[in-house]
Jmol script that loads the backbone (N, CA, C; Angstrom):
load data "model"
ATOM      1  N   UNK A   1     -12.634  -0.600  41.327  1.00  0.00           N
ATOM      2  CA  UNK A   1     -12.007  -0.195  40.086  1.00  0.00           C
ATOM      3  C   UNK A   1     -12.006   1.325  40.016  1.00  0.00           C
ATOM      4  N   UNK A   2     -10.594   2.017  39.797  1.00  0.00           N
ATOM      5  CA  UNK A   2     -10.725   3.422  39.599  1.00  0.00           C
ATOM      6  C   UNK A   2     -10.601   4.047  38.023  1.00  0.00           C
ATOM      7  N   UNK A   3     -11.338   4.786  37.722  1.00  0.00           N
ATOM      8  CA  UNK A   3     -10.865   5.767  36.391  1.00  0.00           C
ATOM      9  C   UNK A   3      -9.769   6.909  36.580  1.00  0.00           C
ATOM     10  N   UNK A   4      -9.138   6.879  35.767  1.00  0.00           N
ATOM     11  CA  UNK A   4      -8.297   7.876  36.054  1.00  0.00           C
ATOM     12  C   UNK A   4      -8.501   8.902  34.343  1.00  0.00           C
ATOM     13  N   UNK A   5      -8.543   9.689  34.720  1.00  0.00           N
ATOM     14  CA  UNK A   5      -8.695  11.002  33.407  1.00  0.00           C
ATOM     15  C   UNK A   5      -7.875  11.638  33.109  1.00  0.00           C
ATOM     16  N   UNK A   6      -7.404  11.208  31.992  1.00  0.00           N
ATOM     17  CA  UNK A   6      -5.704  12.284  31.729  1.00  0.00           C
ATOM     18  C   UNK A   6      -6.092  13.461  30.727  1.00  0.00           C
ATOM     19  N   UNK A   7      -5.413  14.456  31.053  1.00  0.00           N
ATOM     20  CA  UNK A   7      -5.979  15.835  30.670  1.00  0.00           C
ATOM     21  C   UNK A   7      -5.034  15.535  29.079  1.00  0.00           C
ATOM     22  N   UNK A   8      -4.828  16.918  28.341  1.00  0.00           N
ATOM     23  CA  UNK A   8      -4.000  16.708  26.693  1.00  0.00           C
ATOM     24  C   UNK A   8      -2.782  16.493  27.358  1.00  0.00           C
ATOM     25  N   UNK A   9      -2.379  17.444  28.687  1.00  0.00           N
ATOM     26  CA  UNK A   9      -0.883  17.279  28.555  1.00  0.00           C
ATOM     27  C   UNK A   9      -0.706  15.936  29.403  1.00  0.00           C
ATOM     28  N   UNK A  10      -1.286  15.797  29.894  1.00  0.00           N
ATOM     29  CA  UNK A  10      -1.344  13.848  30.303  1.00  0.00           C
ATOM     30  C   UNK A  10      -1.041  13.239  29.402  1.00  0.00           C
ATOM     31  N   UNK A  11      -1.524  13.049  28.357  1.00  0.00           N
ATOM     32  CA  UNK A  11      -1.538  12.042  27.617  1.00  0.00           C
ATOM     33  C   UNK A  11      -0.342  12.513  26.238  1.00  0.00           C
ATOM     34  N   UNK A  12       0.083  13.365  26.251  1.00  0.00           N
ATOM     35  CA  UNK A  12       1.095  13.754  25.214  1.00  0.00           C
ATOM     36  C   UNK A  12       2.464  13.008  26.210  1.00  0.00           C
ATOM     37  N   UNK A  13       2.741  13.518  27.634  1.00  0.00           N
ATOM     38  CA  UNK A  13       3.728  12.500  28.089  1.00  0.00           C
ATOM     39  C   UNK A  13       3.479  11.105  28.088  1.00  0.00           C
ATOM     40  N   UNK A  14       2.302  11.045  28.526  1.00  0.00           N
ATOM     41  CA  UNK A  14       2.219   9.391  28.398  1.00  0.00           C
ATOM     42  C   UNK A  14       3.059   8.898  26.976  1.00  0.00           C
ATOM     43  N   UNK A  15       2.193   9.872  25.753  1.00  0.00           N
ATOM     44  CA  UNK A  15       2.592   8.847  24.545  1.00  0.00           C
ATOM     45  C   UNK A  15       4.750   9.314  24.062  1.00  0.00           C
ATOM     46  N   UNK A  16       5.249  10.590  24.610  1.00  0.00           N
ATOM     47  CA  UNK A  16       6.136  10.709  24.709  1.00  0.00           C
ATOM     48  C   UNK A  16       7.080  10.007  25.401  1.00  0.00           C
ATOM     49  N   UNK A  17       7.054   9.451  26.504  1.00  0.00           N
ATOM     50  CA  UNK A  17       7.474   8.516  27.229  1.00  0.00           C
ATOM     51  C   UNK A  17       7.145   7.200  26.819  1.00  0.00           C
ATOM     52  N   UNK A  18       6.434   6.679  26.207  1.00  0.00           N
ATOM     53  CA  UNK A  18       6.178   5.136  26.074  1.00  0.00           C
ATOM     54  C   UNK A  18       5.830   4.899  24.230  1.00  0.00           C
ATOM     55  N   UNK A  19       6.079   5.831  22.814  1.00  0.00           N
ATOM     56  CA  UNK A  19       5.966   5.805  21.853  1.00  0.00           C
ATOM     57  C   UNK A  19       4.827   6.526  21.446  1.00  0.00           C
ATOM     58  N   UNK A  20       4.411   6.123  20.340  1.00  0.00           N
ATOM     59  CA  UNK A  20       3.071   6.218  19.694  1.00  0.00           C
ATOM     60  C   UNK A  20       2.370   5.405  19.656  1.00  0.00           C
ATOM     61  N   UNK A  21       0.823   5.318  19.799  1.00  0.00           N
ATOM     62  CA  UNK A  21       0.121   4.635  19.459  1.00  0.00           C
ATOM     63  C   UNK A  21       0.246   3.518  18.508  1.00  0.00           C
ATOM     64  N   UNK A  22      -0.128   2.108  18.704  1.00  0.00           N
ATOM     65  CA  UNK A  22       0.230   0.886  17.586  1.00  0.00           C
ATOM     66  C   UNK A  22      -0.812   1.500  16.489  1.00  0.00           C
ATOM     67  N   UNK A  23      -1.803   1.893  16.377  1.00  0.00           N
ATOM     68  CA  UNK A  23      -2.684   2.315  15.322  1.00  0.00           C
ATOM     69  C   UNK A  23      -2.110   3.111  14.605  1.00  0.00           C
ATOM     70  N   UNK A  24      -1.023   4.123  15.305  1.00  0.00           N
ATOM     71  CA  UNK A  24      -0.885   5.475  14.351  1.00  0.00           C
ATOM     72  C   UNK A  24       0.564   4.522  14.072  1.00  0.00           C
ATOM     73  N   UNK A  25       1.029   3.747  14.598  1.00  0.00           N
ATOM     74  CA  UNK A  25       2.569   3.010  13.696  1.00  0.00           C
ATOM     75  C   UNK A  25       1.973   2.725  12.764  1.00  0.00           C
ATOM     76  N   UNK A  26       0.961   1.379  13.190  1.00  0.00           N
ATOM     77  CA  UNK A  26       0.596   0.594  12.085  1.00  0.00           C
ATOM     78  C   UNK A  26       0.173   1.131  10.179  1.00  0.00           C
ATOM     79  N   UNK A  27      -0.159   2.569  10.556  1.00  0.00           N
ATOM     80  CA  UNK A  27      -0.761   3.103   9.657  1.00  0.00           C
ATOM     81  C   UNK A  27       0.521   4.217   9.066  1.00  0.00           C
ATOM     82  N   UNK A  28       1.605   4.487  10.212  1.00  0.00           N
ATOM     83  CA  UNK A  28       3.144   5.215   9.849  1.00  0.00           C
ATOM     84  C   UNK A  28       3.565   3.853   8.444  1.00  0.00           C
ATOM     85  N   UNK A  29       4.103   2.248   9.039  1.00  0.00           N
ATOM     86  CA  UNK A  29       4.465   1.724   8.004  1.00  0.00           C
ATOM     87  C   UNK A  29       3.669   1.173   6.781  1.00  0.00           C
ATOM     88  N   UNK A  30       2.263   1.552   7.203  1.00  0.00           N
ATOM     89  CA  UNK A  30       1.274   1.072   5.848  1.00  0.00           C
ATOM     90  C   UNK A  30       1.693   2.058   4.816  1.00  0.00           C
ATOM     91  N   UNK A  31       1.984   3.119   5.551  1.00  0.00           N
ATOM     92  CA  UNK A  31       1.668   4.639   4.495  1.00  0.00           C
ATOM     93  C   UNK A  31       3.764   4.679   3.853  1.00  0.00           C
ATOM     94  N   UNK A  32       4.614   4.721   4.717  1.00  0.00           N
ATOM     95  CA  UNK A  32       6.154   5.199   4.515  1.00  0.00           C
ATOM     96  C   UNK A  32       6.776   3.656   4.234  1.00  0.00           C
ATOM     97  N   UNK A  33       6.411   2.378   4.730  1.00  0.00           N
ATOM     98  CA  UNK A  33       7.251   1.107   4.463  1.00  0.00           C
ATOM     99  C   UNK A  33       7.855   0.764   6.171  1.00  0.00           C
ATOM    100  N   UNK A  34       8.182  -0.495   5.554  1.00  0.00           N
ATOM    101  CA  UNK A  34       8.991  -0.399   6.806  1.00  0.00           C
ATOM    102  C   UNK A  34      10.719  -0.591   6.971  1.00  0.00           C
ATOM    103  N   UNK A  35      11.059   0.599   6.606  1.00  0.00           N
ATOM    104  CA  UNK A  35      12.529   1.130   6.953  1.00  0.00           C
ATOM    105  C   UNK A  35      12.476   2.687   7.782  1.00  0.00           C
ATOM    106  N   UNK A  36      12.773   2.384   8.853  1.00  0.00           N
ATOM    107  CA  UNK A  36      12.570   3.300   9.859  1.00  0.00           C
ATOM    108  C   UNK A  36      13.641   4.620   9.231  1.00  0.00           C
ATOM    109  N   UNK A  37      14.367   4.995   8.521  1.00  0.00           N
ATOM    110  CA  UNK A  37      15.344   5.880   7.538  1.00  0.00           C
ATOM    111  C   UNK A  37      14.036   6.627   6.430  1.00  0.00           C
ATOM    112  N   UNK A  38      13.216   5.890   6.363  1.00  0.00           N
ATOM    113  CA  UNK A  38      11.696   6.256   5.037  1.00  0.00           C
ATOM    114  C   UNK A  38      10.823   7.136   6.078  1.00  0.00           C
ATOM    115  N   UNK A  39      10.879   6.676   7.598  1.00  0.00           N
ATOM    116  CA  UNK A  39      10.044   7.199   8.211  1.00  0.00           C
ATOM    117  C   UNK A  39      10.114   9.206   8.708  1.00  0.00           C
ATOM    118  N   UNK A  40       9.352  10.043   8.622  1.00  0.00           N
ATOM    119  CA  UNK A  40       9.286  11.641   8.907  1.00  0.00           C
ATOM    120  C   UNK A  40      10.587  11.600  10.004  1.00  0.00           C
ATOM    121  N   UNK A  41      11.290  12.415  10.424  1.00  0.00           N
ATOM    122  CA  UNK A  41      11.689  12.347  11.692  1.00  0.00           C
ATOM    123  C   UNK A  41      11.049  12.999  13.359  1.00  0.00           C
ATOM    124  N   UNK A  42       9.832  13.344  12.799  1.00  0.00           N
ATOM    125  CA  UNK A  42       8.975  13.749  14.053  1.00  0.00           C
ATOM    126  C   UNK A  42       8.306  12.677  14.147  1.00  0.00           C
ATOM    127  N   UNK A  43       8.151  11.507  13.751  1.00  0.00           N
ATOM    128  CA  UNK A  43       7.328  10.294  13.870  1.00  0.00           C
ATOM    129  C   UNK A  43       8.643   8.816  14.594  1.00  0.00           C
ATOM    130  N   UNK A  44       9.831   9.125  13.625  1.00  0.00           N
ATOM    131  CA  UNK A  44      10.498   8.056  14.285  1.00  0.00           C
ATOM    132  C   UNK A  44      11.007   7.444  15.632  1.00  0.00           C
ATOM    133  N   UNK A  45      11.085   9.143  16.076  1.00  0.00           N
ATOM    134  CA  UNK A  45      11.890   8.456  17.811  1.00  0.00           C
ATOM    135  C   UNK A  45      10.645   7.737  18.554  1.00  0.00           C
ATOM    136  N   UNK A  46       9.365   8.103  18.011  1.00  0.00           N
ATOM    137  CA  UNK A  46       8.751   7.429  19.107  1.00  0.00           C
ATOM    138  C   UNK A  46       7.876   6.127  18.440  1.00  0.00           C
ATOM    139  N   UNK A  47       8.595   5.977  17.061  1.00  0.00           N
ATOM    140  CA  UNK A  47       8.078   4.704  16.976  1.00  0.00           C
ATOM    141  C   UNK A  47       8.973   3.905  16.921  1.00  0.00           C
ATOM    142  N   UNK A  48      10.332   4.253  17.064  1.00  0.00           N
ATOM    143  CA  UNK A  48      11.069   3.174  17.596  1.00  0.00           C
ATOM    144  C   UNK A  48      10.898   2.968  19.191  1.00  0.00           C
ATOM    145  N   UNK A  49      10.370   3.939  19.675  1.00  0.00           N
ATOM    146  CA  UNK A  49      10.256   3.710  21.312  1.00  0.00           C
ATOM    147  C   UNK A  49       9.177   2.555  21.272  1.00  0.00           C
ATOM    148  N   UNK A  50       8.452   2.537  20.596  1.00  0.00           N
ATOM    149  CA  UNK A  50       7.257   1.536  20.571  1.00  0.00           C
ATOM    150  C   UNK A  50       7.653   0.471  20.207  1.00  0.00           C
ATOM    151  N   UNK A  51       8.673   0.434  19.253  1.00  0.00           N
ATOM    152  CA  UNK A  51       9.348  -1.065  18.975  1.00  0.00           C
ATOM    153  C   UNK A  51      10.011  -1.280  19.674  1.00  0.00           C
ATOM    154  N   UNK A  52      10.661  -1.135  20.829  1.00  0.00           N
ATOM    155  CA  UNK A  52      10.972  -1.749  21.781  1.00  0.00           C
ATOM    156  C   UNK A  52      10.397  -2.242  22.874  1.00  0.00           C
ATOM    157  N   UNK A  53       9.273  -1.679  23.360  1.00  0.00           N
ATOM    158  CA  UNK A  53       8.090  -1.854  24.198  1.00  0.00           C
ATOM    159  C   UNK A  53       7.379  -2.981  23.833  1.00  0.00           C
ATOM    160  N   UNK A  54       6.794  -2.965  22.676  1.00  0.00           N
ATOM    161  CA  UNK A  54       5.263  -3.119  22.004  1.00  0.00           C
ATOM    162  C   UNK A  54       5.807  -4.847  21.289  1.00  0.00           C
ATOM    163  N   UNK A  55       5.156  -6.127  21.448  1.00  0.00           N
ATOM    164  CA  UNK A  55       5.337  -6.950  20.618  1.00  0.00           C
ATOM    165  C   UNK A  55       4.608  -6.830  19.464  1.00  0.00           C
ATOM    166  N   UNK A  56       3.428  -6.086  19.611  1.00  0.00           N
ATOM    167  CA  UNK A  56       2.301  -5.914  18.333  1.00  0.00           C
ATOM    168  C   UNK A  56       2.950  -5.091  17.508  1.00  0.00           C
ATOM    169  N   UNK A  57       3.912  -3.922  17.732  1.00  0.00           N
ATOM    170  CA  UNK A  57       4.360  -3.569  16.856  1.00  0.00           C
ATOM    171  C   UNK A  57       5.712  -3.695  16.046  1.00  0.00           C
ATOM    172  N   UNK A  58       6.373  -4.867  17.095  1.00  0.00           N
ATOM    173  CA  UNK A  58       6.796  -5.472  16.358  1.00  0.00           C
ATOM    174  C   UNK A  58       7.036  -6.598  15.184  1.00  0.00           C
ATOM    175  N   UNK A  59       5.582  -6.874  15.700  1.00  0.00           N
ATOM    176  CA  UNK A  59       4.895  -7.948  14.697  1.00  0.00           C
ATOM    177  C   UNK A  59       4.850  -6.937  13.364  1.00  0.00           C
ATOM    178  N   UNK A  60       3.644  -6.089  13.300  1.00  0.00           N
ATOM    179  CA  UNK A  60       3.272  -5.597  12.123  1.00  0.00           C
ATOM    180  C   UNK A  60       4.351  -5.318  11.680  1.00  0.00           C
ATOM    181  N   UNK A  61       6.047  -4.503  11.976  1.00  0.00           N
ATOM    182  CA  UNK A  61       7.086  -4.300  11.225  1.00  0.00           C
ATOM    183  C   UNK A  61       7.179  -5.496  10.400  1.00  0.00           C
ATOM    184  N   UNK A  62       7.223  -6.553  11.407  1.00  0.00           N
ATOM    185  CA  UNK A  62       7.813  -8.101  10.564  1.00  0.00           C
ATOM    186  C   UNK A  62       6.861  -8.322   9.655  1.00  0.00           C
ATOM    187  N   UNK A  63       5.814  -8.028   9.760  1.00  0.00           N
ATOM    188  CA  UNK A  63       4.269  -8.630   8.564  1.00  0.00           C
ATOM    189  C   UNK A  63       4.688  -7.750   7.279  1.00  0.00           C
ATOM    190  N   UNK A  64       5.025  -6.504   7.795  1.00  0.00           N
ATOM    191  CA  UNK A  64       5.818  -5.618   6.586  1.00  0.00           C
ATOM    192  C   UNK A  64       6.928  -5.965   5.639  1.00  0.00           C
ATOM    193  N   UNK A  65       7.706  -6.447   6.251  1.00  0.00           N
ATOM    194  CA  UNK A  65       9.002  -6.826   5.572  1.00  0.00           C
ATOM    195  C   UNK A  65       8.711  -8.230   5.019  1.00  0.00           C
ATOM    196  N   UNK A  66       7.955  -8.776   5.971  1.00  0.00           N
ATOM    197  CA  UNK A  66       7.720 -10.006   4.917  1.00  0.00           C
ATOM    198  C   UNK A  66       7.174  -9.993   3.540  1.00  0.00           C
ATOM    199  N   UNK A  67       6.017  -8.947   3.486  1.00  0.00           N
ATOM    200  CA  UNK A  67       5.090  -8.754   2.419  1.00  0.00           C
ATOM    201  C   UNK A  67       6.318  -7.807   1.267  1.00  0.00           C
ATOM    202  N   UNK A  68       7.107  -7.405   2.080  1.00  0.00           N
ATOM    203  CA  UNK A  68       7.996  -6.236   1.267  1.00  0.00           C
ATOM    204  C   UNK A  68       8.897  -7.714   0.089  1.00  0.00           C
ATOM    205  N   UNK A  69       9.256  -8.410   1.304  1.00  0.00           N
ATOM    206  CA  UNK A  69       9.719  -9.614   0.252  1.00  0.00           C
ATOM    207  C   UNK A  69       9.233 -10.470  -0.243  1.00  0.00           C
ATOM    208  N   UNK A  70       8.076 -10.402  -0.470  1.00  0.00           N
ATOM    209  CA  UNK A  70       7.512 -11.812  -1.411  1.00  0.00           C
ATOM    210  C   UNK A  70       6.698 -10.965  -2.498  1.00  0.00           C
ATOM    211  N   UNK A  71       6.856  -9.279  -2.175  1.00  0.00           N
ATOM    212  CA  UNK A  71       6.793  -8.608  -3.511  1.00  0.00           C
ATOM    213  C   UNK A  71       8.177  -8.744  -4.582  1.00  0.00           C
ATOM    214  N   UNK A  72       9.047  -8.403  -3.815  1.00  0.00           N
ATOM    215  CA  UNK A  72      10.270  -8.713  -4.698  1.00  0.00           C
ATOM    216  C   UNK A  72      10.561 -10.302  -5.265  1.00  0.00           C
ATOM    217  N   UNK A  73      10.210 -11.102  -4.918  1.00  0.00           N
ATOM    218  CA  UNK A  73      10.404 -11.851  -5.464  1.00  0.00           C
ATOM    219  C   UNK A  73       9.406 -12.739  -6.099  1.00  0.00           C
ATOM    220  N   UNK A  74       8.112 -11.705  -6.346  1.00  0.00           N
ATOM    221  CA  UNK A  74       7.275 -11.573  -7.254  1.00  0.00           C
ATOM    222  C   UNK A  74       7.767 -12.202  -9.036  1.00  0.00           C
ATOM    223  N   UNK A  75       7.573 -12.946  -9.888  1.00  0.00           N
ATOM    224  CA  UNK A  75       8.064 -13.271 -10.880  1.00  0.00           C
ATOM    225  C   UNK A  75       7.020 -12.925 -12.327  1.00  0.00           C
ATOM    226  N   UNK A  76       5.945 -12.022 -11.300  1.00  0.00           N
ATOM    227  CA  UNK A  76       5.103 -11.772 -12.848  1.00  0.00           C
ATOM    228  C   UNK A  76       5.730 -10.346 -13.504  1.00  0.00           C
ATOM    229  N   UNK A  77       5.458 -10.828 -14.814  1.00  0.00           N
ATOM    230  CA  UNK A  77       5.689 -10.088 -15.980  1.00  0.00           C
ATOM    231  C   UNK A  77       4.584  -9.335 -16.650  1.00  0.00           C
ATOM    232  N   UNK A  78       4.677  -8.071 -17.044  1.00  0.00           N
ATOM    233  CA  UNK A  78       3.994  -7.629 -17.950  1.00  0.00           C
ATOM    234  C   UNK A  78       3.866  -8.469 -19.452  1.00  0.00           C
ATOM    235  N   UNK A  79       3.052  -8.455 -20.293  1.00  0.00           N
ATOM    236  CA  UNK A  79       2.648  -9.408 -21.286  1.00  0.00           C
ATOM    237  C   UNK A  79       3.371  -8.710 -22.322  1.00  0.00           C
ATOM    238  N   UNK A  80       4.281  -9.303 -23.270  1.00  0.00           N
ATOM    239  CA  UNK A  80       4.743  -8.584 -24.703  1.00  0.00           C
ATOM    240  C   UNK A  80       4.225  -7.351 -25.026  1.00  0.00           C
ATOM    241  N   UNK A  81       4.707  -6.335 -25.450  1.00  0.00           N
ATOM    242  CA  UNK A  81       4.293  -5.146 -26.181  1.00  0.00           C
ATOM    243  C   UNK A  81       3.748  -4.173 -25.409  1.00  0.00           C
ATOM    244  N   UNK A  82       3.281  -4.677 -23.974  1.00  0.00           N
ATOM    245  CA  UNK A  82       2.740  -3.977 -23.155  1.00  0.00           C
ATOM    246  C   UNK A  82       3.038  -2.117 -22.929  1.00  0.00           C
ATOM    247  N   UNK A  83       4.234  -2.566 -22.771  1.00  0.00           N
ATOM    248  CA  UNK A  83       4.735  -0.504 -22.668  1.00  0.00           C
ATOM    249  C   UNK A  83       4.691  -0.032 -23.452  1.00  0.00           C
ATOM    250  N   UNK A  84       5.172  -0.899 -25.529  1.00  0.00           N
ATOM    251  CA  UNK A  84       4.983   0.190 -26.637  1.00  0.00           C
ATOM    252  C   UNK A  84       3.460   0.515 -26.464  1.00  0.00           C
ATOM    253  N   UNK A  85       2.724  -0.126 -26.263  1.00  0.00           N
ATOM    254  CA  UNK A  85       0.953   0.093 -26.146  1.00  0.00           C
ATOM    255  C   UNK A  85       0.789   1.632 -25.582  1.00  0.00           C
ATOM    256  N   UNK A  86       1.337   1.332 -24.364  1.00  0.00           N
ATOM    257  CA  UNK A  86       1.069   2.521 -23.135  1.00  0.00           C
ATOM    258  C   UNK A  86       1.785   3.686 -23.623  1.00  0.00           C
ATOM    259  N   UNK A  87       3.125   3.544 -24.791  1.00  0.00           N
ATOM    260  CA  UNK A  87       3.967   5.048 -24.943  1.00  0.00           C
ATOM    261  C   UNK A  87       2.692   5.278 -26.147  1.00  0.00           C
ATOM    262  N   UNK A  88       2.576   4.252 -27.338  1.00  0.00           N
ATOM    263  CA  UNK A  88       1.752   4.559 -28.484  1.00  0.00           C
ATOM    264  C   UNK A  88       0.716   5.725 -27.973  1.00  0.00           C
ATOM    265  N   UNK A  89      -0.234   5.119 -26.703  1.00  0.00           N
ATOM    266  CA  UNK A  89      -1.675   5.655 -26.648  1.00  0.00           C
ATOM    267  C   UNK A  89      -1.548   6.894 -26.459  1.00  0.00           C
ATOM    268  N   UNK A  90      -0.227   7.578 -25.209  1.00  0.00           N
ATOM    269  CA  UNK A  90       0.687   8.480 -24.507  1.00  0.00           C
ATOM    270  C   UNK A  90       0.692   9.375 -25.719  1.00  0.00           C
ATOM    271  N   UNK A  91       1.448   8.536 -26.938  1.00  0.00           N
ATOM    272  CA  UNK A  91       1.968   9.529 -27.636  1.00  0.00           C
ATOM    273  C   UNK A  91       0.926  10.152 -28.908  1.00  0.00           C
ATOM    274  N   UNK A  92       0.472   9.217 -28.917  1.00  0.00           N
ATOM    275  CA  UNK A  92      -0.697   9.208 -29.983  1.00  0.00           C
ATOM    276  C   UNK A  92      -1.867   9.382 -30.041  1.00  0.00           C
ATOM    277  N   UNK A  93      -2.368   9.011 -28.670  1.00  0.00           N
ATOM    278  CA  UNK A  93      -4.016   9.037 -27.616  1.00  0.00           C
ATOM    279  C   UNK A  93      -4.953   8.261 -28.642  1.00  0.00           C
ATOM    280  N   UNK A  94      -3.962   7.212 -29.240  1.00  0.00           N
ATOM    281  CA  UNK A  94      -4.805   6.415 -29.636  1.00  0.00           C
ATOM    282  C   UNK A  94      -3.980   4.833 -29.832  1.00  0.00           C
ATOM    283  N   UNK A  95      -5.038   3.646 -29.861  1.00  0.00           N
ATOM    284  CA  UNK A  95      -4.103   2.825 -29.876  1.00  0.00           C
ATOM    285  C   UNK A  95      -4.101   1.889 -31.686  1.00  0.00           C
ATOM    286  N   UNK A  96      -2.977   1.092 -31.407  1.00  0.00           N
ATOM    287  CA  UNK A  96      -1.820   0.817 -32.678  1.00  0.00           C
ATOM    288  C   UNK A  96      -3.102   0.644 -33.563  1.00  0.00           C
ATOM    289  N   UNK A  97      -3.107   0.026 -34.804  1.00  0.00           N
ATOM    290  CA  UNK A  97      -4.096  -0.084 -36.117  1.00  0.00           C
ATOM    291  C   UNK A  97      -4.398  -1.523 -35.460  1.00  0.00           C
ATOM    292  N   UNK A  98      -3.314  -2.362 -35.294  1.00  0.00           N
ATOM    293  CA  UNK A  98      -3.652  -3.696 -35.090  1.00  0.00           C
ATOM    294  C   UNK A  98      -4.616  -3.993 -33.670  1.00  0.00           C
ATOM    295  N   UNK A  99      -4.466  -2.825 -33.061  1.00  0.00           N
ATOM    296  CA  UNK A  99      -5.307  -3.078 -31.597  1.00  0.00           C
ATOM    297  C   UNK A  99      -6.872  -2.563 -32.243  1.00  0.00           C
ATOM    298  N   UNK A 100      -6.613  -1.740 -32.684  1.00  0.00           N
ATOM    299  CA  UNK A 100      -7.963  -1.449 -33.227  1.00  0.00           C
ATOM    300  C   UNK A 100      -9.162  -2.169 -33.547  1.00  0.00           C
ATOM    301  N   UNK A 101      -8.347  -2.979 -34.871  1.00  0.00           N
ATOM    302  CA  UNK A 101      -9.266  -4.134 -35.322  1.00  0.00           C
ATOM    303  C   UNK A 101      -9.653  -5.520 -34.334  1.00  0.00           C
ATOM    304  N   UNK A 102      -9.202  -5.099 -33.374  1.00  0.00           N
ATOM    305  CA  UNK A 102      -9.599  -6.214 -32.428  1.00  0.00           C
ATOM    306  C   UNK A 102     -10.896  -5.793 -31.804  1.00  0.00           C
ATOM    307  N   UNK A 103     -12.131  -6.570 -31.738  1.00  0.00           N
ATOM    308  CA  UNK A 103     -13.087  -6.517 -31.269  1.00  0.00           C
ATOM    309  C   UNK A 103     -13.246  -6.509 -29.407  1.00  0.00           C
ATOM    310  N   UNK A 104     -13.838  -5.391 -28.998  1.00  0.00           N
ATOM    311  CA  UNK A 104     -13.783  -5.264 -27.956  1.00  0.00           C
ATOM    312  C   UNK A 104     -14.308  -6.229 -26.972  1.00  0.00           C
ATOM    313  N   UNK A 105     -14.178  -6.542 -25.970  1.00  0.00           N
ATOM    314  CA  UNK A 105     -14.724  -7.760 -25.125  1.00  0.00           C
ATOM    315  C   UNK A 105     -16.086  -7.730 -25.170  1.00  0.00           C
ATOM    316  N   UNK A 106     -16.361  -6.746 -25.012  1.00  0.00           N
ATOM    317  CA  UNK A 106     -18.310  -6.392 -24.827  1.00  0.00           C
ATOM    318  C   UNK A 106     -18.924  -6.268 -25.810  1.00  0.00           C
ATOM    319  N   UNK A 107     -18.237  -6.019 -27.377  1.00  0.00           N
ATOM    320  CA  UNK A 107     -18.127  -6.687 -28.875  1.00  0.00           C
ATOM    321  C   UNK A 107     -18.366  -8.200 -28.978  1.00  0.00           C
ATOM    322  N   UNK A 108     -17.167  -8.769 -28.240  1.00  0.00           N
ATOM    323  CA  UNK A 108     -17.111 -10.126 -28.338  1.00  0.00           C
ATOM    324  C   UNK A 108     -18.268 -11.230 -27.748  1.00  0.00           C
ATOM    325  N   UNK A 109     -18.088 -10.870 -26.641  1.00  0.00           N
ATOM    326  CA  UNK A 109     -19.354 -10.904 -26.200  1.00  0.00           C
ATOM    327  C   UNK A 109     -20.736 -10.844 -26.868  1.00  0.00           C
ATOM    328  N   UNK A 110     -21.584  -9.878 -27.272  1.00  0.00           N
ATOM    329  CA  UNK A 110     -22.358  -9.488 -27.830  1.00  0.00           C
ATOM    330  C   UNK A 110     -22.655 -10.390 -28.998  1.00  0.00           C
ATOM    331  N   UNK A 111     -21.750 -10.401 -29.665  1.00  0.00           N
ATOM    332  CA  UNK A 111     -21.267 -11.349 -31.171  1.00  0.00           C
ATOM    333  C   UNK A 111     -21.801 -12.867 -30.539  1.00  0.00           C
ATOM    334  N   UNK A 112     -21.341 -13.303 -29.577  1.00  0.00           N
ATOM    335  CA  UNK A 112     -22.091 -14.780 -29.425  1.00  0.00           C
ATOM    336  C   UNK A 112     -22.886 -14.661 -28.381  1.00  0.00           C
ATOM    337  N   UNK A 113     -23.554 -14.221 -28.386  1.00  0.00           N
ATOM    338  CA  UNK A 113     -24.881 -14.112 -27.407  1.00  0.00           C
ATOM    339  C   UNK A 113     -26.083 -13.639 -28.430  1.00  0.00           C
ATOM    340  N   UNK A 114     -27.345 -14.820 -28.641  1.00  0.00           N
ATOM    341  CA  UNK A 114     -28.153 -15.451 -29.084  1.00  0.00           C
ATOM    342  C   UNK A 114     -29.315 -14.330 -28.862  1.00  0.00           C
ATOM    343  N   UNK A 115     -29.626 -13.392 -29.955  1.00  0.00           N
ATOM    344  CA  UNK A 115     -31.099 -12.228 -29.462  1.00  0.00           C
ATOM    345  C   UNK A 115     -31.892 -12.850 -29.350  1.00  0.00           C
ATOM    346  N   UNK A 116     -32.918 -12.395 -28.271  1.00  0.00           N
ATOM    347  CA  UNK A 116     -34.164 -13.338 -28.235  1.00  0.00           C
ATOM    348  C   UNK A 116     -35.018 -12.143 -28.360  1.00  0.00           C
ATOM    349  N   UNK A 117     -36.341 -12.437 -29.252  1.00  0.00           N
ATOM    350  CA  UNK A 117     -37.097 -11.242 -29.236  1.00  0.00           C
ATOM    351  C   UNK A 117     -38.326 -11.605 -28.214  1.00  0.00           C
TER     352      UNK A 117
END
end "model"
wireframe off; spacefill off
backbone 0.3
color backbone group
């Protein structure tokens, strides 16, 4: 078995000639998405070089787009009143009269839980 030792400029052609690293993709579409148009353009040519090479990185694209779509077709809703809440607090830095009088969870709490001395 031989080692072979590639100096910096070794290994800058290596990764110039054959892409980028699957770690540094994997972490290109964690961070930009995966639409290669979203991606820097000093990062893309060679991670499309890798998507042509690489099945692993073509996997993680696909694990991307999948997750990209089953966000969109996500069907939860924010709960009634939710945003006037968030402009009120925004605008007011405090919240409505009616939120007020609501007893806080750790209130609520407290309230039925039995002191023992």
């Amino acid at each position: 078995m031989s080692v072979v030792v590639l100096n910096k400029a070794d290994e800058r052609l290596r990764v110039a000639t054959s892409g980028m690293p699957v770690r540094e993709f994997r972490d290109l579409v964690d961070r930009r998405g995966d639409e290669p148009d979203a991606w820097p353009a000093h990062q893309r040519g060679r991670a499309l070089i890798l998507l042509e090479k690489s099945a692993e990185a073509r996997a993680i694209l696909a694990e991307a787009r999948r997750l990209r779509e089953l966000a969109r077709a996500s069907t939860i809703k924010a709960p009634p009143g939710l945003a006037d809440r968030i402009v009120d607090i925004a605008l007011n830095g405090k919240a409505r009269e009616s939120e007020k009088s609501k007893p806080s969870r750790a209130k609520r709490t407290a309230a039925r839980t039995p002191r023992t001395r």
